[in-house]
Biotite code that builds the C-alpha atoms (Angstrom):
import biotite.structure as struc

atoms = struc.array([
    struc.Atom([0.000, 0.000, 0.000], chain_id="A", res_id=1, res_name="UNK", atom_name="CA", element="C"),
    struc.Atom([1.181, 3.440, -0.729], chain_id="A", res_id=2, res_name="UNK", atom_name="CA", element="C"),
    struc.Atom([1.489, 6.355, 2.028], chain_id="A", res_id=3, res_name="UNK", atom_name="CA", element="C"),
    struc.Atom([1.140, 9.418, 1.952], chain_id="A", res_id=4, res_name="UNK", atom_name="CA", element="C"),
    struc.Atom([4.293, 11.795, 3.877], chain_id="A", res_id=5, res_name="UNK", atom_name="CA", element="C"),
    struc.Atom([3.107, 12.908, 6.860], chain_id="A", res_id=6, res_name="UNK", atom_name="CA", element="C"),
    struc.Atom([4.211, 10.404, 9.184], chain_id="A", res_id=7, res_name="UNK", atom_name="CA", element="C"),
    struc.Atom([7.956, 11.084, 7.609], chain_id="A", res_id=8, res_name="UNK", atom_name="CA", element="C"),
    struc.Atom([6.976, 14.888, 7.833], chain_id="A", res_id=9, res_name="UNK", atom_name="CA", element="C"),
    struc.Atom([6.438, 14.640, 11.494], chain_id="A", res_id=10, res_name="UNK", atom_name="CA", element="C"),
    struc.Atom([9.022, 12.018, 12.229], chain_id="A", res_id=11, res_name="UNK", atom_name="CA", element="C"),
    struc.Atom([11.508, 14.463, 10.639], chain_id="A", res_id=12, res_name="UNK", atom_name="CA", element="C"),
    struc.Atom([10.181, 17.589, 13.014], chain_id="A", res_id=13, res_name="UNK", atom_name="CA", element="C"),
    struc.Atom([10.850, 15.942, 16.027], chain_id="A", res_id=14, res_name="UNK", atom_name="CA", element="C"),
    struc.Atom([14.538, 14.802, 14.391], chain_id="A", res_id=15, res_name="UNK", atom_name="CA", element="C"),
    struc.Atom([14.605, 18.574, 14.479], chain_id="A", res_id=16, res_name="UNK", atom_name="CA", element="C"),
    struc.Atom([13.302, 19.689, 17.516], chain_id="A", res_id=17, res_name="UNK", atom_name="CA", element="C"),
    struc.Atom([15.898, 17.104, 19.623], chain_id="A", res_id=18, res_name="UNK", atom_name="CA", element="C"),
    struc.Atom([18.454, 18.732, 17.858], chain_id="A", res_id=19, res_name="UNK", atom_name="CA", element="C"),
    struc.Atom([17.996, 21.861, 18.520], chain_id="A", res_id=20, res_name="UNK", atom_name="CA", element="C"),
    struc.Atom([17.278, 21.266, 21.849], chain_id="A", res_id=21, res_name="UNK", atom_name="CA", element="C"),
    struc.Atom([20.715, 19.611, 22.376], chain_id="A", res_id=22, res_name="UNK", atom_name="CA", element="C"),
    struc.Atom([22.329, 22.546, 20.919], chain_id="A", res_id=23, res_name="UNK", atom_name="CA", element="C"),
    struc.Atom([20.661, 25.504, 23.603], chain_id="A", res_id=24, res_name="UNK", atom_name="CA", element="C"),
    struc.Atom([21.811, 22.280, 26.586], chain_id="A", res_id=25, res_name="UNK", atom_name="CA", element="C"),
    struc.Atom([25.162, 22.624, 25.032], chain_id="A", res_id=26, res_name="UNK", atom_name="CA", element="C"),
    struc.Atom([25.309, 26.692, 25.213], chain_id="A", res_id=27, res_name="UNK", atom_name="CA", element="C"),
    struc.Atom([23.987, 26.122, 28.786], chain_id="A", res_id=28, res_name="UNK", atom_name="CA", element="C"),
    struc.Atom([27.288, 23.855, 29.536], chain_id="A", res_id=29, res_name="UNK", atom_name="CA", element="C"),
    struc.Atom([29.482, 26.189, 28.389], chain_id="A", res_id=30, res_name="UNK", atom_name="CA", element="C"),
    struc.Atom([27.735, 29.384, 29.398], chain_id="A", res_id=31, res_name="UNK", atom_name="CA", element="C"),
    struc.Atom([29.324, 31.946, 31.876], chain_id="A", res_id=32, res_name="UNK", atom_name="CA", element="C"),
    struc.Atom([28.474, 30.293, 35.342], chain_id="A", res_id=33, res_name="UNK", atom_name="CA", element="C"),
    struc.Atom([30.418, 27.316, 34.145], chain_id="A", res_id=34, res_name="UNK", atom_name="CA", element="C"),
    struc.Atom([33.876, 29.925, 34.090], chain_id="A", res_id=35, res_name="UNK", atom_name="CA", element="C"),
    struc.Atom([35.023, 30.536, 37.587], chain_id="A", res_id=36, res_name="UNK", atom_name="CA", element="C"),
    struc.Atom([37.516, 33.433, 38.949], chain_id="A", res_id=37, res_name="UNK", atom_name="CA", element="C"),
    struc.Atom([36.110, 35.967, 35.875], chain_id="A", res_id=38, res_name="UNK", atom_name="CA", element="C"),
    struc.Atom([33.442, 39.263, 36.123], chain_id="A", res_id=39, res_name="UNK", atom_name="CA", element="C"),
    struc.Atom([30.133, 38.393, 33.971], chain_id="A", res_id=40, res_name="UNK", atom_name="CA", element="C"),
    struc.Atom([31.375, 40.698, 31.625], chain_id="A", res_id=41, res_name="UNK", atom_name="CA", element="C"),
    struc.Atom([34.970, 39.052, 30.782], chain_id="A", res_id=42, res_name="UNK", atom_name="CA", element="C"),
    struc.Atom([33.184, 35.623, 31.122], chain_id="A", res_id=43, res_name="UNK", atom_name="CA", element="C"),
    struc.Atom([30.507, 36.681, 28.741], chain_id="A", res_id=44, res_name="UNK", atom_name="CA", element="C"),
    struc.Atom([33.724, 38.062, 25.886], chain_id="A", res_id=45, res_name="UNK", atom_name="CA", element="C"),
    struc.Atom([35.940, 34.724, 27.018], chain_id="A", res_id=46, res_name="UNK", atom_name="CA", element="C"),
    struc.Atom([32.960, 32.274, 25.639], chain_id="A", res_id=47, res_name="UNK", atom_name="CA", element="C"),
    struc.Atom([31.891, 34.340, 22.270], chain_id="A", res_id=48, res_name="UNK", atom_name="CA", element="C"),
    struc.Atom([32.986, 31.443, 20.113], chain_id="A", res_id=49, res_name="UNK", atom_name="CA", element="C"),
    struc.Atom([30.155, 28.927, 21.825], chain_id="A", res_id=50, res_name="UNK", atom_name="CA", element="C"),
    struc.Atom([28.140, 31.743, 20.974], chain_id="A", res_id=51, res_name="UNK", atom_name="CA", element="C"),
    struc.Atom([29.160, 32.361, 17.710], chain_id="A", res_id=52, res_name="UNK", atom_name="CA", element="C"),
    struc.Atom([28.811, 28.668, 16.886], chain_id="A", res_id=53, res_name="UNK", atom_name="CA", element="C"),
    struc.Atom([25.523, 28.499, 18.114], chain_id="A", res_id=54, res_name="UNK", atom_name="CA", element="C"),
    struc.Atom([23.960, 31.403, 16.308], chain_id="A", res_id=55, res_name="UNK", atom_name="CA", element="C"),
    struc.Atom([25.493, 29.879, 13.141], chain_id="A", res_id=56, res_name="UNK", atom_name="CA", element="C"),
    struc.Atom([24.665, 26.489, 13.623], chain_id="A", res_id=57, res_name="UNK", atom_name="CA", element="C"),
    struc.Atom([21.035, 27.415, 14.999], chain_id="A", res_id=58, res_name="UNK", atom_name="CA", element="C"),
    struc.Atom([20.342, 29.905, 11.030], chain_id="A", res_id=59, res_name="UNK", atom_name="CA", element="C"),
    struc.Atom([21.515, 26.752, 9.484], chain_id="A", res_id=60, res_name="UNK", atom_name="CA", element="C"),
    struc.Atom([19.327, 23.842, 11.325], chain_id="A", res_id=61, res_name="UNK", atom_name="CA", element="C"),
    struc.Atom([16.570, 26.803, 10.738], chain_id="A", res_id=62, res_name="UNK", atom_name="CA", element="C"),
    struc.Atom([17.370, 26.794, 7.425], chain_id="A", res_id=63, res_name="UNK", atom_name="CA", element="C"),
    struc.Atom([16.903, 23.022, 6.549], chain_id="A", res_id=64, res_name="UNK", atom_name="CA", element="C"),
    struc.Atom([13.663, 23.154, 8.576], chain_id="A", res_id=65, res_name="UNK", atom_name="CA", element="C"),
    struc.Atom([12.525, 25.718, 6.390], chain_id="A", res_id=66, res_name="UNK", atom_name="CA", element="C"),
    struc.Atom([13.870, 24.440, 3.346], chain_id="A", res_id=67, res_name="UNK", atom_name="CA", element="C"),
    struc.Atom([12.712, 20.774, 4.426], chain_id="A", res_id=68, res_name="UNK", atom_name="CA", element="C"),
    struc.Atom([9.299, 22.227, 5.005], chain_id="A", res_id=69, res_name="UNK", atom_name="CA", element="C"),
    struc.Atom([8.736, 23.756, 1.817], chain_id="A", res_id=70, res_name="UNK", atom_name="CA", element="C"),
    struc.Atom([9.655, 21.555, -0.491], chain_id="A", res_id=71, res_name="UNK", atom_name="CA", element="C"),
    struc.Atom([7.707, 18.339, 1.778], chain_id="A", res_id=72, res_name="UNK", atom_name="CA", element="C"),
    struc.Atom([4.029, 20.181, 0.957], chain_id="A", res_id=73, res_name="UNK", atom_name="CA", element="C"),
    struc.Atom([5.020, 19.380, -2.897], chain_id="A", res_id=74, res_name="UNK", atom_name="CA", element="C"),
    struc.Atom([5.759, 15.672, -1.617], chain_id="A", res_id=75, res_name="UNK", atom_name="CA", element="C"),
    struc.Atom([2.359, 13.597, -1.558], chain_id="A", res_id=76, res_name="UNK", atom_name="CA", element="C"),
    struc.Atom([3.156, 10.224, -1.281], chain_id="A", res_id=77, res_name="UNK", atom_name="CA", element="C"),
    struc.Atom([6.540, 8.385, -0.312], chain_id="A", res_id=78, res_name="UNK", atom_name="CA", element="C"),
    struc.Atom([8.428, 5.300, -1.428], chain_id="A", res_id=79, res_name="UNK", atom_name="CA", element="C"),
    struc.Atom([11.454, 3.495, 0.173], chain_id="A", res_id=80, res_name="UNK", atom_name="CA", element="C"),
    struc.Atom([14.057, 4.967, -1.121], chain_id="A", res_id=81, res_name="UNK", atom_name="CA", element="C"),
    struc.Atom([13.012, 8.551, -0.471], chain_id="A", res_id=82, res_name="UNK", atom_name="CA", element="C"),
    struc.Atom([12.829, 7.684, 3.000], chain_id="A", res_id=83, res_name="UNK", atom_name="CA", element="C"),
    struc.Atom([15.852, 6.362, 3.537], chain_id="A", res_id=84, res_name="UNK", atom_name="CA", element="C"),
    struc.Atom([17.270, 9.840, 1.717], chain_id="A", res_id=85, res_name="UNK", atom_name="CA", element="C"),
    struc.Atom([15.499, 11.482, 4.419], chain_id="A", res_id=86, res_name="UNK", atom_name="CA", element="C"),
    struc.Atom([16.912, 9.473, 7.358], chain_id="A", res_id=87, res_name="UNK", atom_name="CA", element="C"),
    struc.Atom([20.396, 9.963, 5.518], chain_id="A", res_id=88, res_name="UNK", atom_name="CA", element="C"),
    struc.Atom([19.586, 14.234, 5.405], chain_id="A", res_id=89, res_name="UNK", atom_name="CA", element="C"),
    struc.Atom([18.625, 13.495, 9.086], chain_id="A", res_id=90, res_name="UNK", atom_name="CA", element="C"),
    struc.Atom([22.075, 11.830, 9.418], chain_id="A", res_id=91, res_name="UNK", atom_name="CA", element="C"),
    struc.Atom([23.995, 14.849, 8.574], chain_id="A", res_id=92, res_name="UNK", atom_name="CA", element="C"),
    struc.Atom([21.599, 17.038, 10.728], chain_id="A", res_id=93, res_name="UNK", atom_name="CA", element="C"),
    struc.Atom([21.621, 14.809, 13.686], chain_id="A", res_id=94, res_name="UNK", atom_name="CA", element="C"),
    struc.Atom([25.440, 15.787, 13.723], chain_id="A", res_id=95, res_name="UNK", atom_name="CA", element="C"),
    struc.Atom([25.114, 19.540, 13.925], chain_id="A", res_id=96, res_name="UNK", atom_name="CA", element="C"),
    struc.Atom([25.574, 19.457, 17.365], chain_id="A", res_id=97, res_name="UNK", atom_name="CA", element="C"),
    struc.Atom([28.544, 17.672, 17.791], chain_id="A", res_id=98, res_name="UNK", atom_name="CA", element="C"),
    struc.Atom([30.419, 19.677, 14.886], chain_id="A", res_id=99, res_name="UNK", atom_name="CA", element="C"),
    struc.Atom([28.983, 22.679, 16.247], chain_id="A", res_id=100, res_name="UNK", atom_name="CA", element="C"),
    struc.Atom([30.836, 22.196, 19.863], chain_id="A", res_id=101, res_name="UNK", atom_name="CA", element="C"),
    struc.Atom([34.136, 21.020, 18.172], chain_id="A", res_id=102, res_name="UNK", atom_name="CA", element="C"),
    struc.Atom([34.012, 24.087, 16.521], chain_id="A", res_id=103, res_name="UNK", atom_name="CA", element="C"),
    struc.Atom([33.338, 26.279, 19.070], chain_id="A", res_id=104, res_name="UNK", atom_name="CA", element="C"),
    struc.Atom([36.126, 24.630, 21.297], chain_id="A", res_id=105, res_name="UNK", atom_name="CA", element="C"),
    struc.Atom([38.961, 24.811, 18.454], chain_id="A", res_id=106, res_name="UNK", atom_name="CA", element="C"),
    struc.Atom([38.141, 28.291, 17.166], chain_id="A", res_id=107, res_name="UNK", atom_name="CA", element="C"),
    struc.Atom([40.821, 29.433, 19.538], chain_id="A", res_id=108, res_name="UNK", atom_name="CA", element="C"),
    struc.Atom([43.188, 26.095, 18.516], chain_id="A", res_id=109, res_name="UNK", atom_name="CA", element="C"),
    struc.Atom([46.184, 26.241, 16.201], chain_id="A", res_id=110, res_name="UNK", atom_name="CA", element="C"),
    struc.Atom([45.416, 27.201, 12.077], chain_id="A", res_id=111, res_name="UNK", atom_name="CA", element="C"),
    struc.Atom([45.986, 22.663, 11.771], chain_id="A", res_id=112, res_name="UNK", atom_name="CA", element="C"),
    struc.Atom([42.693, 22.568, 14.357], chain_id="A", res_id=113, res_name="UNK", atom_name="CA", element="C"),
    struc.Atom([40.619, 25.670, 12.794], chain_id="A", res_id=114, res_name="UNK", atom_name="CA", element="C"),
    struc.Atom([40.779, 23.728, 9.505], chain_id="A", res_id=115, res_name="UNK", atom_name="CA", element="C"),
    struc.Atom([40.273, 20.412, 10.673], chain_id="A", res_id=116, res_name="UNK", atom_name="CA", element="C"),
    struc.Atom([37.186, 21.169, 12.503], chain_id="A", res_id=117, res_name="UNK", atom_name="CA", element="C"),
    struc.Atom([35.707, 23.700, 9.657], chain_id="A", res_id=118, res_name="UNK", atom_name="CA", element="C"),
    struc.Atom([35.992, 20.808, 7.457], chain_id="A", res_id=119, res_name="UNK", atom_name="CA", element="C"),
    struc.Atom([34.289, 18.489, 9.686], chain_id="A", res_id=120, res_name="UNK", atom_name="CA", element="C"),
    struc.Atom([31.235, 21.159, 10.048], chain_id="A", res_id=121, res_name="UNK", atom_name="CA", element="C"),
    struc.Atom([31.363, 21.808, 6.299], chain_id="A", res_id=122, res_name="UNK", atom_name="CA", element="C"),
    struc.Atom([31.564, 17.714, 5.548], chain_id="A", res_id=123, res_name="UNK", atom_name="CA", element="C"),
    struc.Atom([27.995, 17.738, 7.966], chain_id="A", res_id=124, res_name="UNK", atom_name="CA", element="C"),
    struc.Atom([26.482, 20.583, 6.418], chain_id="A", res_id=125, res_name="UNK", atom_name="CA", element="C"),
    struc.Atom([27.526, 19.458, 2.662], chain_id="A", res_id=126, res_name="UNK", atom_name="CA", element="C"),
    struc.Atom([26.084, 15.485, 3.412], chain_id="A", res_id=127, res_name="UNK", atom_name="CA", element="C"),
    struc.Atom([23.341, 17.099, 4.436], chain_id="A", res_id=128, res_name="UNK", atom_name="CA", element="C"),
    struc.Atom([22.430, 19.357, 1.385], chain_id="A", res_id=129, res_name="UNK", atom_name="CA", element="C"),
    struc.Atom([23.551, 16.512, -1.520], chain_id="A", res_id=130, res_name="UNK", atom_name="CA", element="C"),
    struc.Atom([20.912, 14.370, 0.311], chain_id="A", res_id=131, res_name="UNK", atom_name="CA", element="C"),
    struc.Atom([18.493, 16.928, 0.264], chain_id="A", res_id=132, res_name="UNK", atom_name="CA", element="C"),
    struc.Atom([19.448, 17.489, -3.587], chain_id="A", res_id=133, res_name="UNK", atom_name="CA", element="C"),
    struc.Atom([18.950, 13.578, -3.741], chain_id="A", res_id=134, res_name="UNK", atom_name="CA", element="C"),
    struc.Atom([15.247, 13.442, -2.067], chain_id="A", res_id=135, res_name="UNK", atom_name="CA", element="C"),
    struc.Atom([14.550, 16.055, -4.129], chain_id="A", res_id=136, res_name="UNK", atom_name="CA", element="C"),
    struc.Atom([15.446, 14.698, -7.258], chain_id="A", res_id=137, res_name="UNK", atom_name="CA", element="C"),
    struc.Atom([14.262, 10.822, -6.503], chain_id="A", res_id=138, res_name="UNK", atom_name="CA", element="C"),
    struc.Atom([10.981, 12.487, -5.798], chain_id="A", res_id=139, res_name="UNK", atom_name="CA", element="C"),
    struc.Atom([10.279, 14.044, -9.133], chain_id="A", res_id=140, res_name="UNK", atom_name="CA", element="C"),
    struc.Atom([11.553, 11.296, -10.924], chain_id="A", res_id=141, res_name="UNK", atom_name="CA", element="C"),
    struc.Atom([9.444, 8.972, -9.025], chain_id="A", res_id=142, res_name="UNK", atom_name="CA", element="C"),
    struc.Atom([6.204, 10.949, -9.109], chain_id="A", res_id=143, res_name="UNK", atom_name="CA", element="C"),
    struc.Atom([6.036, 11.196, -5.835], chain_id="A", res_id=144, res_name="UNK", atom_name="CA", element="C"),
    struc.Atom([4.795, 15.401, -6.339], chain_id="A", res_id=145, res_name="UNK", atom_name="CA", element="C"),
    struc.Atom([1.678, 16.986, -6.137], chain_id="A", res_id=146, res_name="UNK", atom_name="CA", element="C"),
    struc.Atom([0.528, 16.117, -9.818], chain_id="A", res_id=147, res_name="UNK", atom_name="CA", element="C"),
    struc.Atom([-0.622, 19.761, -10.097], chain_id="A", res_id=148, res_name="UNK", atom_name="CA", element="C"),
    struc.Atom([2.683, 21.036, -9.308], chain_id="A", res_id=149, res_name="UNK", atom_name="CA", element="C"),
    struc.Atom([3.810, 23.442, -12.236], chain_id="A", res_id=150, res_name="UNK", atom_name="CA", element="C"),
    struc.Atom([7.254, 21.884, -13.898], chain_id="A", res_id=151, res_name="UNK", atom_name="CA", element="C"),
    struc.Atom([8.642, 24.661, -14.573], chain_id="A", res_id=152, res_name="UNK", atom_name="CA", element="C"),
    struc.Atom([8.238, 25.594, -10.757], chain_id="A", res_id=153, res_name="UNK", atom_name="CA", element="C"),
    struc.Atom([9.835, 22.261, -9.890], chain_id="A", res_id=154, res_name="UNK", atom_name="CA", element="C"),
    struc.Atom([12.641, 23.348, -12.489], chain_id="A", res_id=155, res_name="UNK", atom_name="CA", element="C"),
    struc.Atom([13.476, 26.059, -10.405], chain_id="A", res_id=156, res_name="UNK", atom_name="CA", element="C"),
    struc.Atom([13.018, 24.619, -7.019], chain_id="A", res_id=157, res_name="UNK", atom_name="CA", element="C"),
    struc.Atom([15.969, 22.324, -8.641], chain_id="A", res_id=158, res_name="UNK", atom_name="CA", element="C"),
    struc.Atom([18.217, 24.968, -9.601], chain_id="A", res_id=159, res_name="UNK", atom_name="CA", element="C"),
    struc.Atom([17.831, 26.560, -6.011], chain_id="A", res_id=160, res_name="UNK", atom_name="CA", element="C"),
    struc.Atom([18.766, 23.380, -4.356], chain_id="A", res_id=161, res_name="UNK", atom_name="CA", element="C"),
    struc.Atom([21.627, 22.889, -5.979], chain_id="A", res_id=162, res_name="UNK", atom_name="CA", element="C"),
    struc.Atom([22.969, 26.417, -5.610], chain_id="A", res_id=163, res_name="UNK", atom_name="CA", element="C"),
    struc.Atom([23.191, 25.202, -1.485], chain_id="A", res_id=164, res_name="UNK", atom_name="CA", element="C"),
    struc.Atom([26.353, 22.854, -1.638], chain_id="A", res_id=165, res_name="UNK", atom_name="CA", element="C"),
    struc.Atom([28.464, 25.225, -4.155], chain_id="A", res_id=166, res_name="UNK", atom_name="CA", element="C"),
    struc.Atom([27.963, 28.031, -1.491], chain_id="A", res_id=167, res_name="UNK", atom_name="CA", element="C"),
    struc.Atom([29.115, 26.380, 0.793], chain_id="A", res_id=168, res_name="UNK", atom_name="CA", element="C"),
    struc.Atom([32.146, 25.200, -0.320], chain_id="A", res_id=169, res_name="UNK", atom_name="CA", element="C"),
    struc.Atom([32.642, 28.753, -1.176], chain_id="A", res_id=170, res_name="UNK", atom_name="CA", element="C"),
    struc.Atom([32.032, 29.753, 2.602], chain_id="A", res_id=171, res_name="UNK", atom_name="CA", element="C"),
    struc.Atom([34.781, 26.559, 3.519], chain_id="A", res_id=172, res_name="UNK", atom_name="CA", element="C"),
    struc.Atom([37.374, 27.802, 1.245], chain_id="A", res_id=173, res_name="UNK", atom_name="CA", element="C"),
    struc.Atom([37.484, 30.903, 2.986], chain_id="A", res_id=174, res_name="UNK", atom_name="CA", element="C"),
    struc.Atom([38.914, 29.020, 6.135], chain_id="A", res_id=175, res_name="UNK", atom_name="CA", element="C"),
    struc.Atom([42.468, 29.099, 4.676], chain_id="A", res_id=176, res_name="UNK", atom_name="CA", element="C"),
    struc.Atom([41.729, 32.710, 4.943], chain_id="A", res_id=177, res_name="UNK", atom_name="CA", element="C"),
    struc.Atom([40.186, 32.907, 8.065], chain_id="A", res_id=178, res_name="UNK", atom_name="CA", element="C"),
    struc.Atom([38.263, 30.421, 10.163], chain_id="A", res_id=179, res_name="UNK", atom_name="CA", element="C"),
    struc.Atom([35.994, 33.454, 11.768], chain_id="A", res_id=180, res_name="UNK", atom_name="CA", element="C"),
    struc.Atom([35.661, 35.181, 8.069], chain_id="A", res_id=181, res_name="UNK", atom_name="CA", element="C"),
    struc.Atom([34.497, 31.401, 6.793], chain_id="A", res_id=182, res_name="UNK", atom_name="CA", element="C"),
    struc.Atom([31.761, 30.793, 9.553], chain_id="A", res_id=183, res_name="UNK", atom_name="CA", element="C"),
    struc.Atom([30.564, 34.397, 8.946], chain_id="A", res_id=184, res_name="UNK", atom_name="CA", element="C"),
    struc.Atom([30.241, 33.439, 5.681], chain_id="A", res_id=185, res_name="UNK", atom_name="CA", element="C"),
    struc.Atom([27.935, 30.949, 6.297], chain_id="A", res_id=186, res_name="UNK", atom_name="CA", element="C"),
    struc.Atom([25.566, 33.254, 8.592], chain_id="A", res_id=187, res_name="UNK", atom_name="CA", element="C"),
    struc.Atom([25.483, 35.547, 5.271], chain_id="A", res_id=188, res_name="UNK", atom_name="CA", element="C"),
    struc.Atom([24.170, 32.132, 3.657], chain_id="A", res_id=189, res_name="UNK", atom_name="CA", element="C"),
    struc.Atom([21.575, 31.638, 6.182], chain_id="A", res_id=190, res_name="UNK", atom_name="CA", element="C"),
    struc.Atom([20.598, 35.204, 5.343], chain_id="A", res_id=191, res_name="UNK", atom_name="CA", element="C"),
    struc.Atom([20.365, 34.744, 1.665], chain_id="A", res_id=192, res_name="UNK", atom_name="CA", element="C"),
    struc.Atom([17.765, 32.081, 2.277], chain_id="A", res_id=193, res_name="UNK", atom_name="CA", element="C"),
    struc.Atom([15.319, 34.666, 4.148], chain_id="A", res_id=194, res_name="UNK", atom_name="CA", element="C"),
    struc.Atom([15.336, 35.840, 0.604], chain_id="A", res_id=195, res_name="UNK", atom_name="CA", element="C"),
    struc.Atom([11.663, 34.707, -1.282], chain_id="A", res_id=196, res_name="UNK", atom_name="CA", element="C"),
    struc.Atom([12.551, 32.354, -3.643], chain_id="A", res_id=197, res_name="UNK", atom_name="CA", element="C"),
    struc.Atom([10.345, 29.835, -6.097], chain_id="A", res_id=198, res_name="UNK", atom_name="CA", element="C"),
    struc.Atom([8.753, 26.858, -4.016], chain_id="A", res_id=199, res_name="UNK", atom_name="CA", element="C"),
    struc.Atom([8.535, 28.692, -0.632], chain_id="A", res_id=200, res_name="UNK", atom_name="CA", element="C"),
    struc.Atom([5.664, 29.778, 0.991], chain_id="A", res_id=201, res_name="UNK", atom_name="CA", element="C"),
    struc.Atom([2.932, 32.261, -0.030], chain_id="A", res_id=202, res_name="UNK", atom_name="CA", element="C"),
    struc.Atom([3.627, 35.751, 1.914], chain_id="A", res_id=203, res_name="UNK", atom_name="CA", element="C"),
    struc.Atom([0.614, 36.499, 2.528], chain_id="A", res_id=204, res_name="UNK", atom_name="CA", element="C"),
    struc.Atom([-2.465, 34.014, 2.957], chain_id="A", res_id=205, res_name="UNK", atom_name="CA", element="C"),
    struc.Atom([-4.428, 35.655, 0.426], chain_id="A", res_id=206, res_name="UNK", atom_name="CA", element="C"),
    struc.Atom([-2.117, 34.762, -1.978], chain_id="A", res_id=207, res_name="UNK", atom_name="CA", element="C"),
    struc.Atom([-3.080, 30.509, -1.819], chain_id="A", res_id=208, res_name="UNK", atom_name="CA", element="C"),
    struc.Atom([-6.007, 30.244, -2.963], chain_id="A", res_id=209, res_name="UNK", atom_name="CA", element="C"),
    struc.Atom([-6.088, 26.369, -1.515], chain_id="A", res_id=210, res_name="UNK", atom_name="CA", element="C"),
    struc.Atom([-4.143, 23.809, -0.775], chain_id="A", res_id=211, res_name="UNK", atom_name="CA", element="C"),
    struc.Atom([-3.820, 22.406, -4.468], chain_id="A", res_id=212, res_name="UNK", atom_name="CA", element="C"),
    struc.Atom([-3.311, 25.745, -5.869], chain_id="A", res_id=213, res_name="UNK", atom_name="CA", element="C"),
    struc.Atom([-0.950, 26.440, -3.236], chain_id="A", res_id=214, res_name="UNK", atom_name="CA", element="C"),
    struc.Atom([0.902, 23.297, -4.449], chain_id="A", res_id=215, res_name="UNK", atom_name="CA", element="C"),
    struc.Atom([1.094, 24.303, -8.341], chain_id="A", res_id=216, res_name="UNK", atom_name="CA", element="C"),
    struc.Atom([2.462, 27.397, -7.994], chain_id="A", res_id=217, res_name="UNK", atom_name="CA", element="C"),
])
């Protein structure tokens, strides 16, 4: 029997909401009261890179939730293999956290440890964006869309997905640079996506005229 996505849909929000959750515990462990023998003010400037890391790592998970969220209301039904490209994005994401602490711990390391550990966050957020690419793709060739859904809209959702990975090895290569220019980099990233782009969401509700309208546009 076929089904329809919104078990993986929910499955895939709670993925999220663990992770995130982890990552706010982390900033806890490593927040101010945890540095003895300091003011608040020099303990606040002495942990900047857990903050730094967090901010970063917090516009990216936001911006696979986002991106995840948009393109699943195209998805109608699911198959196998799409769902184990889903568990494989969730993979990738799962491992924010952990990349996200090495980082913030080694940001002060030598220029061998910088690079080491930007390539280990870009390696987690690069898995997780060519597996994204892949659901994407497997679902279109399936049929696994809204059959309403405009191909030329699905065209473009394409192209936009596949901008993501190039970016950010962009934002990496910068690291040989400069470890704090590279993660900045990939905040300005996290910005770009804010930007309203083919396949996301209406802005205003009057704008969907229904769901399967909503779907083709």
């Amino acid at each position: 029997m076929a089904r329809d996505a919104s078990r993986v849909e929910t499955f895939t929000d709670g993925v999220f909401a663990v992770v995130l959750t982890v990552m706010a515990v982390e900033l806890l462990q490593n927040g101010p009261a945890r540095a003895g023998g300091r003011e608040l003010p020099d303990a606040l400037a002495h942990a900047w890179p857990s903050y730094l890391a967090y901010v970063i790592t917090f516009g990216i998970a936001g911006q696979i939730w986002l991106g995840h969220h948009n393109m699943w209301r195209y998805v109608v039904r699911v198959d196998q293999l799409l769902v184990v490209f889903n568990l494989l994005v969730l993979l990738f994401v799962a491992a924010i956290p952990f990349t996200a602490d090495l980082l913030s711990d080694n940001l002060r390391g030598s220029a061998t440890e910088q690079r080491l550990t930007a390539a280990l966050y870009l390696g987690t957020v690069l898995g997780e964006s060519l597996f994204f690419n892949l659901s994407w793709w497997w679902a279109r060739r399936r049929r696994l869309l809204h059959p309403d859904l405009d191909p030329q809209l699905a065209r473009a959702v394409s192209r936009r997905l596949l901008v993501r990975p190039v970016l950010y090895l962009v934002a990496f290569a910068f690291v040989f640079v400069d470890p704090i220019l590279s993660l900045v980099l990939y905040l300005l990233l996290v910005g770009l996506s804010l930007i309203h782009r083919p396949g996301d969401l209406p802005r205003f509700p009057a704008e969907a005229g229904g769901e399967v309208s909503d779907r083709g546009r």
